[in-house]
C-alpha positions as CSV (number, residue, x, y, z in Angstrom):
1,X,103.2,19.4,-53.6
2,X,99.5,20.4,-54.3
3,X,100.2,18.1,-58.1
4,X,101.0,15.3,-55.9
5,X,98.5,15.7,-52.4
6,X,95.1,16.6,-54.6
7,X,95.1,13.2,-56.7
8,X,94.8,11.3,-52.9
9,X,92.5,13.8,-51.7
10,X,90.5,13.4,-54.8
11,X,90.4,9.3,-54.2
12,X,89.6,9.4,-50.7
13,X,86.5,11.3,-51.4
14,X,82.9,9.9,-52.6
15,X,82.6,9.8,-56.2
16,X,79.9,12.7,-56.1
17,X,82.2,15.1,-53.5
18,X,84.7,13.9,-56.6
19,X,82.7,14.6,-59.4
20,X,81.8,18.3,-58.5
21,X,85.2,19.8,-57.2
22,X,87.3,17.8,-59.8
23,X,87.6,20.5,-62.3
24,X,88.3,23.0,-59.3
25,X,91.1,20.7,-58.1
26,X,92.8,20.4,-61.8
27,X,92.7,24.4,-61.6
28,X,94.3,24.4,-58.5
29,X,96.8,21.6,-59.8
30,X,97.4,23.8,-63.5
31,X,97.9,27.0,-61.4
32,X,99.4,25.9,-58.0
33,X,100.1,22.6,-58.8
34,X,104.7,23.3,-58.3
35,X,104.0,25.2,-54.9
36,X,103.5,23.5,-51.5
37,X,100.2,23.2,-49.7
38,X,100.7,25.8,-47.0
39,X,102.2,28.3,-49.4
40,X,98.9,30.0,-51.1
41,X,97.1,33.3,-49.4
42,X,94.4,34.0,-48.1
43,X,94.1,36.9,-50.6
44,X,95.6,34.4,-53.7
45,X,92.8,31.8,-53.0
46,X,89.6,34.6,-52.9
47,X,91.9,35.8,-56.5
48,X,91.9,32.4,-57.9
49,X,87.9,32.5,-57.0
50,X,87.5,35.8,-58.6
51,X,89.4,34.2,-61.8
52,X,87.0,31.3,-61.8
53,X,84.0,33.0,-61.6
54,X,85.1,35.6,-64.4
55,X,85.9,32.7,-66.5
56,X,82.4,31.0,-65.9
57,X,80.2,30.4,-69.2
58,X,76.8,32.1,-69.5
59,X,74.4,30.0,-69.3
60,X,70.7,31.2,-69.3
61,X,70.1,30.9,-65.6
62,X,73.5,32.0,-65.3
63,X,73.9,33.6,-61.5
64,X,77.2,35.8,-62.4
65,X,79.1,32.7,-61.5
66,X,79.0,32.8,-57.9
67,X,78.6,28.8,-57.6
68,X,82.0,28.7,-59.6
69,X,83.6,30.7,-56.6
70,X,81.6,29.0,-54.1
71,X,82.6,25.4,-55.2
72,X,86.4,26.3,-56.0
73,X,86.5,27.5,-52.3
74,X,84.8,24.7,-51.1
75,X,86.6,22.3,-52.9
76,X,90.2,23.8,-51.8
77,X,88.5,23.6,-47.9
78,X,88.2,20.0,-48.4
79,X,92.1,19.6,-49.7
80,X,92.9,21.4,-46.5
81,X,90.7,19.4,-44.1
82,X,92.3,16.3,-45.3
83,X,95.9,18.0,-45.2
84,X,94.9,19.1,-41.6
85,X,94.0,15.4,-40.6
86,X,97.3,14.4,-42.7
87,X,99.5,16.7,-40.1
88,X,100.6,18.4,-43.4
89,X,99.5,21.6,-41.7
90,X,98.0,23.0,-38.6
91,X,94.5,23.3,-38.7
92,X,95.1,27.5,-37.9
93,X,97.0,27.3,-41.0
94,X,94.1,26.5,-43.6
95,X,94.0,29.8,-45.5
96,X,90.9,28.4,-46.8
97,X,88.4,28.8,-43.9
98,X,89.1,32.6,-43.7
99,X,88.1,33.4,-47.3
100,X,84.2,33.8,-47.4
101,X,82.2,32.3,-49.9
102,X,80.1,34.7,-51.6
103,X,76.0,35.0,-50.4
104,X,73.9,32.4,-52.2
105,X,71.1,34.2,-54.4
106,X,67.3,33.0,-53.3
107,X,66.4,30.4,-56.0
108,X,64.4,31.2,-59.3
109,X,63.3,28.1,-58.9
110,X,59.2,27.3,-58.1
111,X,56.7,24.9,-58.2
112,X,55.0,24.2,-61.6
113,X,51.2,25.4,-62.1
114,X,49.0,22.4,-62.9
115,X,48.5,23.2,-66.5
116,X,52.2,23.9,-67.1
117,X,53.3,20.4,-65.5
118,X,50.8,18.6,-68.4
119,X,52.1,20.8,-71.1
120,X,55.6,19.4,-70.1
121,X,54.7,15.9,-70.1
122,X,52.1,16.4,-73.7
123,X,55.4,17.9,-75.2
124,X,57.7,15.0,-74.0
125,X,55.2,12.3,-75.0
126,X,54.6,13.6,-78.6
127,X,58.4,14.5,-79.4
128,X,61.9,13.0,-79.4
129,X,63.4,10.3,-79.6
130,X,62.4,8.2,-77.2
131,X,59.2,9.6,-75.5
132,X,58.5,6.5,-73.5
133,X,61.9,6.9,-71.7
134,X,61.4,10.5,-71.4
135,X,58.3,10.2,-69.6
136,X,59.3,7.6,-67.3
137,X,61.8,10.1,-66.3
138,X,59.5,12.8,-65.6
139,X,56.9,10.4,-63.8
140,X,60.1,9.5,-61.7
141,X,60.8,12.6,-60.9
142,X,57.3,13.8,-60.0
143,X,55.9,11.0,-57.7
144,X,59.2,10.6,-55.7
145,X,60.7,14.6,-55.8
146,X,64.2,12.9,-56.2
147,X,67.0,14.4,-57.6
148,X,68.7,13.8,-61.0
149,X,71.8,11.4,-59.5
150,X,69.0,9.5,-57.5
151,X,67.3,8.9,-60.5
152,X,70.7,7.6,-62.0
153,X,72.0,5.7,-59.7
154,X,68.4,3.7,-59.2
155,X,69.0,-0.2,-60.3
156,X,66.7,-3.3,-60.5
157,X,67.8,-4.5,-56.9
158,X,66.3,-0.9,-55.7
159,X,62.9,-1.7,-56.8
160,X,60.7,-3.1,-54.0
161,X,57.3,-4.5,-55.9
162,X,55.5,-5.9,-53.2
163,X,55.5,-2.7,-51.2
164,X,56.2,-0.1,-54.4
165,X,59.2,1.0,-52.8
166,X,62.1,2.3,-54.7
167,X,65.8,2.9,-53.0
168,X,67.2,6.4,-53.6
169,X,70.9,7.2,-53.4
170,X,71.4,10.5,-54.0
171,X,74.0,13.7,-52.5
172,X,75.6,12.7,-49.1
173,X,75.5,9.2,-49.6
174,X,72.0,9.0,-47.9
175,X,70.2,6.1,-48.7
176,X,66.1,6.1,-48.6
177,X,63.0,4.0,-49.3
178,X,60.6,6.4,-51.4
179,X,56.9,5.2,-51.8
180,X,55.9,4.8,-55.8
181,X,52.6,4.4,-57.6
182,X,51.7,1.0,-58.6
183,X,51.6,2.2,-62.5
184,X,55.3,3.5,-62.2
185,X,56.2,0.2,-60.3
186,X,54.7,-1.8,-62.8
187,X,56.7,0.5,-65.6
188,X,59.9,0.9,-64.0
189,X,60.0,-3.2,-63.6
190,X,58.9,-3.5,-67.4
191,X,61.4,-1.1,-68.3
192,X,64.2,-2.9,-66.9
193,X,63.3,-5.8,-68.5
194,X,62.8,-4.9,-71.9
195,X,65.8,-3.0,-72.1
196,X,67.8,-5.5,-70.5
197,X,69.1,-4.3,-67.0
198,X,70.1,-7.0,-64.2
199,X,70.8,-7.0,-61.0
200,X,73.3,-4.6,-60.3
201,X,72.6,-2.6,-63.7
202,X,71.7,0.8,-63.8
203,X,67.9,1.1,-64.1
204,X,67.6,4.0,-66.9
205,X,68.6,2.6,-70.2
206,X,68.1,3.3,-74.4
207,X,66.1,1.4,-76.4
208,X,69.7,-0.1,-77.3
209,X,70.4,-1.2,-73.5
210,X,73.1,1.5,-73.2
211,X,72.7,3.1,-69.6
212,X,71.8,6.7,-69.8
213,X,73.5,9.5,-68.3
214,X,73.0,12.7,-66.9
215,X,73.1,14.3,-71.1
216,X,69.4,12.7,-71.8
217,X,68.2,15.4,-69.0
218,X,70.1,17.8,-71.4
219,X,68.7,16.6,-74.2
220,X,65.2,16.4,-72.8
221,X,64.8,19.5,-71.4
222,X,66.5,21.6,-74.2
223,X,64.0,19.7,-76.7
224,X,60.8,21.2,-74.4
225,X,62.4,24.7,-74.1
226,X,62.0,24.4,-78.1
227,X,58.4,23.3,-78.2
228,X,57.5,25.8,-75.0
229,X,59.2,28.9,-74.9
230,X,58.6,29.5,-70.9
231,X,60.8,26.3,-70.5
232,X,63.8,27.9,-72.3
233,X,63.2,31.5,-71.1
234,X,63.2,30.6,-67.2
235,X,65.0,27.8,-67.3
236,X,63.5,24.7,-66.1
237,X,64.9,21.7,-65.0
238,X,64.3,18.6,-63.4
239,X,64.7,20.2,-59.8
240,X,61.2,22.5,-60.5
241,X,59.5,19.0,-60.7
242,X,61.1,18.5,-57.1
243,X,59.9,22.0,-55.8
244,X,56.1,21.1,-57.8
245,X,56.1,17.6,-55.5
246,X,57.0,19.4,-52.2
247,X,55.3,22.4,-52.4
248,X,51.8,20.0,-52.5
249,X,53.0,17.9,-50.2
250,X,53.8,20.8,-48.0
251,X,50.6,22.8,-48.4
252,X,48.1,19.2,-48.3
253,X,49.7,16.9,-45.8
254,X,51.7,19.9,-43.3
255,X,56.3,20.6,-43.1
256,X,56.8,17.3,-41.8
257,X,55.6,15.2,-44.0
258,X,57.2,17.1,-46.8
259,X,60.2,17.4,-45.1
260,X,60.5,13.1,-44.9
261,X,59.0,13.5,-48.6
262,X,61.8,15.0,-49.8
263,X,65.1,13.4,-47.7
264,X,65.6,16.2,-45.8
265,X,67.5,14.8,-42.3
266,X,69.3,17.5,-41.1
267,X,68.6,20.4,-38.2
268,X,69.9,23.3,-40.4
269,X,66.5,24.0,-42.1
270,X,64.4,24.5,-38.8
271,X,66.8,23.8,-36.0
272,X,65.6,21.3,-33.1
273,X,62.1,21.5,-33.7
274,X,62.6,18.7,-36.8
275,X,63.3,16.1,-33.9
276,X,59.3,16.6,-33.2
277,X,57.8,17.5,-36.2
278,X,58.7,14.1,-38.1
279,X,56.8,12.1,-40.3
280,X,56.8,8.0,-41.4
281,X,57.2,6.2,-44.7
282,X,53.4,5.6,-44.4
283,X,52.3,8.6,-44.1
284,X,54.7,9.8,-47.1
285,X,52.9,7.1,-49.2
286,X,49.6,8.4,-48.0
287,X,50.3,11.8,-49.9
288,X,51.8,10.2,-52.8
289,X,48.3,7.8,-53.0
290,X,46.7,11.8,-52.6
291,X,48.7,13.1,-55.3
292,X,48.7,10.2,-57.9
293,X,45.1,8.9,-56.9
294,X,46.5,5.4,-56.6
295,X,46.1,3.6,-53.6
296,X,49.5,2.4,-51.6
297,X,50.3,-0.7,-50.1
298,X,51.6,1.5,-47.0
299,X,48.9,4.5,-46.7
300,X,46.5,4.8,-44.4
301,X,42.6,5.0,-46.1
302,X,42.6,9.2,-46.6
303,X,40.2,10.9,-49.3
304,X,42.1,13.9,-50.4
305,X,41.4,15.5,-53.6
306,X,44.6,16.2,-55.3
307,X,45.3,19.7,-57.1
308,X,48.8,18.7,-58.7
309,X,48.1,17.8,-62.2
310,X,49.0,14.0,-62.6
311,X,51.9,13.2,-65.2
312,X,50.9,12.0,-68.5
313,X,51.8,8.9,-69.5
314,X,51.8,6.7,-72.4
315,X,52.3,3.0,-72.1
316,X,54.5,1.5,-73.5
């Protein structure tokens, strides 16, 4: 039954709830896929975790493959909520909710020093293939701390000039207004219409017009691990540039602001105090006109001397 239940489950969910657990669900499906939902263990799911996470390729910030076990029991939680809400079983019944996911590691991730954050963005301009793309990406990154699928999923309709606003999707479906700098506003909208994206149309795009995906990050950040042997050897990605943007925020303009900064809407961070502690779009565009040195349509007149080392960019 699980071969014929996981292919509705997988449909019914987002396309990003989709996209991470659907190579746990086709395990599930290769291993369990002839046995009936309420027929697995307790002790056979945390075995089929164990199996996962031995299987797991080393990468170099490899974490011994605990996220493998984490998502594959996550993944089979979400088959059994939906089989619970189906009537397929009784919610006491989910063997899934009594195996424990193993104990997140703290992060090796950090903000950037000033001078390593312009040796990234020299590197990327003076290399590749397409620097100018490459450098929007970074700038995108770095003024608005989103995260890689936000950045994706960002199209011509999502770019507000008047206000230099863009509209982030990104994990949870959330949906947010992010201030920008006039000079990425002014090369976002140039970029879309050189390399021919409409309405509708994904934003990031080749020289050719061909949409990029998430293998230009790849591609970009394996290129400046070669030129700058730090990036390889601790393994930077686009997220430190989102931990470089809120750790200034955080430590120039106080937790709430970076908290709005970065899209943050939940109580799990810092419990009920969040409800008082919240900031506006205004005053996230007032540290972003800080940090860039550009004024904002939407910040209030500060004079704040910035200490975050502004990206490097070439025009186009």
């Amino acid at each position: 039954m699980s071969a014929d239940y996981l292919p509705q489950v997988a449909n019914a969910v987002p396309a990003g709830t989709r996209r991470v657990y659907g190579s746990y669900w086709e395990r599930v499906v290769a291993v369990w896929g002839d046995r009936r939902i309420d027929e697995p263990t307790p002790l056979e799911i945390r075995q089929l975790a164990d199996e996962v996470k031995a299987r797991v390729v080393v990468r170099k910030n490899s974490r011994g493959g605990r996220s493998a076990a984490e998502h594959l029991i996550a993944a089979l939680r979400c088959m059994y909520r939906h089989a619970v809400a189906d009537q397929l079983i009784a919610e006491a019944d989910n063997p899934a909710t009594r195996v424990a996911k193993p104990r997140r590691l703290a992060s090796t991730r950090r903000a950037l020093p000033n001078e390593r954050l312009a040796e990234i963005n020299d590197v990327a301009a003076a290399t590749g293939n397409d620097p100018e793309l490459d450098l929007l990406i970074l700038r995108l990154h770095t003024e608005t701390a989103c995260r890689r699928g936000g950045a994706l999923a960002l199209c011509p309709d999502d770019l507000d000039a008047e206000q230099c606003l863009v509209r982030l999707r990104e994990k949870g479906e959330t949906v947010r207004w992010q201030p920008v700098s006039p000079t990425l506003m002014r090369h976002l909208l140039r970029h879309a219409e050189e390399r021919g994206a409409t309405s509708g149309d994904q934003l990031l795009r080749y020289r050719i017009g061909q949409p990029i995906t998430a293998r230009r990050y790849d591609y970009l950040w394996t290129r400046l691990g070669k030129h700058l042997p730090w990036v390889a050897r601790q393994g930077v990605t686009t997220h430190w540039l989102r931990h470089t943007t809120l750790t200034w925020v955080e430590r120039n303009f106080g937790y709430g602001v970076a908290r709005e900064y970065a899209g943050h809407t939940g109580k799990s961070d810092a419990g009920t105090t969040t409800t008082y502690v919240r900031a506006d779009l205004h005053e996230v565009a007032a540290a972003l006109a800080a940090m860039t040195g550009e004024t904002h349509p939407l910040a209030e007149s500060r004079e704040r001397n910035s200490v975050i080392s502004r990206p490097h960019y070439q025009a186009a």
